[in-house]
C-alpha positions, 0 to 999 in steps of 0.5 A: 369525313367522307374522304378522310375514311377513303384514304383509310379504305385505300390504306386497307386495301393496300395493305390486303394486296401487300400480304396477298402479294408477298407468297410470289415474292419468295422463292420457296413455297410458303404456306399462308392461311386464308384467314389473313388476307379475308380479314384483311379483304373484309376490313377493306370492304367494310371501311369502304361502305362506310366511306360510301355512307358517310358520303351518302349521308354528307351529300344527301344522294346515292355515291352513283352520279359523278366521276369520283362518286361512281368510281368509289361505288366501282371499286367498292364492288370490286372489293366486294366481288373479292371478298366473295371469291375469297370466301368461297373457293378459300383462295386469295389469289384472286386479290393480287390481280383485283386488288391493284385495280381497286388500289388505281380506281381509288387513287384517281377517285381521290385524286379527282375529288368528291365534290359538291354532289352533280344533280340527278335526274329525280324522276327517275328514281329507283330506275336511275339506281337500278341503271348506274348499280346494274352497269358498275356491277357489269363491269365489276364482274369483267374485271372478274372475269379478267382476273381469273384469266391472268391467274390462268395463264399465269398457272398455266405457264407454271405447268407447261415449263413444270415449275412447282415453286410458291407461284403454283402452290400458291395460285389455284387449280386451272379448272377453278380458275375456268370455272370462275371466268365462265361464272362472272361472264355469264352472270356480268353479260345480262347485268350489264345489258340491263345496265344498257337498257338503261343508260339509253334513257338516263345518260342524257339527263347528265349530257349536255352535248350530244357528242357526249352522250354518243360517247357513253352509248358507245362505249356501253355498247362496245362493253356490251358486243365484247363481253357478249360474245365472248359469255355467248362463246363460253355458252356454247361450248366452244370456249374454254381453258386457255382461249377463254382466258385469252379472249377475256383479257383481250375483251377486257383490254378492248373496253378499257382502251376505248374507255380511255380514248373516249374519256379523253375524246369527252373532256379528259373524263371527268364527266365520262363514266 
């Protein structure tokens, strides 16, 4: 049942990027309501949680332990932080650089499959949920951040050759673009320090090896310089507009890489995250 209401979510999903992405495709402006894509986006998100609660309630533990489980709660929050751009600034652009990559956290998260539920470390209660939550929300928001900055480079490029076709009319303007990145940059920077914090004490209680629980260190820790500097450049002042969306995307680019050489460095990644 869980992973039945999975594919279903994943189906939802696709569908949301499929009407977002369909303005881009056409070489004249198309006026499209938000109510379609924010329907569609709210639908998705809510197929989701069930899916989570549905596996919540089958495995009796939290969908935060575990490759798949985690991935699910990752993309759920991805969904979720969509949702609210969506409503707030009335613009579904953000979905069409999201959305896809809620569509691959899923896909491998299914492709992994949801196994029998990994043991957790119960003493650690709420602090355990308050570290994995605090650390998937943090990176939910880097991704965030690096959505807002693909759409203003994007836009940016659409002004500077002077095209005003669907793709300008259809992505936002550049100041609400900016303001978002500065937005999930300063609030994901503290998240996932407490994420951080954290880890330091739970991710040995899933590490067998020690090489293994070095990987998981380093690579929150690498996450944490990377979008800490950039938040604290942003802080400052003396980061904005172009530069700001450029370093956003090369940070993000950064932590996945090395999320991937160590993944692969720790057993394919199975257990990595």
């Amino acid at each position: 049942m869980p992973t039945t209401l999975h594919f279903v979510a994943l189906l939802c999903y696709t569908l949301t990027v499929g009407v977002v992405v369909v303005p881009l495709l056409r070489l004249r402006e198309v006026h499209q309501s938000i109510a379609v894509p924010l329907s569609l986006t709210g639908t998705a998100v809510a197929v989701h949680f069930i899916a989570l609660l549905a596996y919540a309630r089958a495995v009796g533990t939290l969908p935060l332990a575990g490759f798949a489980p985690a991935l699910s709660s990752l993309g759920f929050l991805l969904g979720l932080l969509t949702l609210a751009v969506e409503w707030i600034t009335r613009e579904s652009a953000i979905a069409v650089v999201v959305g896809p990559l809620v569509l691959l956290v899923m896909v491998v998260a299914l492709a992994s499959g949801f196994g029998p539920a990994p043991s957790v470390p119960v003493q650690g209660g709420s602090w355990f949920v308050l570290h994995v939550a605090a650390s998937l929300l943090g990176l939910a928001l880097m991704a965030v951040a690096f959505a807002a900055a693909a759409l203003y480079l994007l836009q940016h490029r659409e002004l500077k050759q002077r095209k005003f076709g669907a793709a300008f009319h259809f992505l936002p303007p550049l100041e609400q673009l900016d303001r978002l990145n500065h937005l999930a940059l300063v609030v994901g920077f503290p998240v996932l320090t407490l994420g951080l914090i954290l880890a330091a004490r739970y991710v040995g209680d899933f590490s067998n090896a020690g090489g293994e629980k070095a990987a998981h260190l380093g690579w929150g820790l690498l996450s944490w310089v990377v979008l800490g500097a950039i938040a604290a450049a942003r802080i400052r002042g003396g980061l904005s507009g172009r530069k700001a969306a450029l370093a956003s995307i090369l940070g993000f680019a950064a932590v996945a890489a090395a999320y991937l050489v160590l993944a692969a460095l720790a057993g394919g990644g199975s257990r990595f995250i």
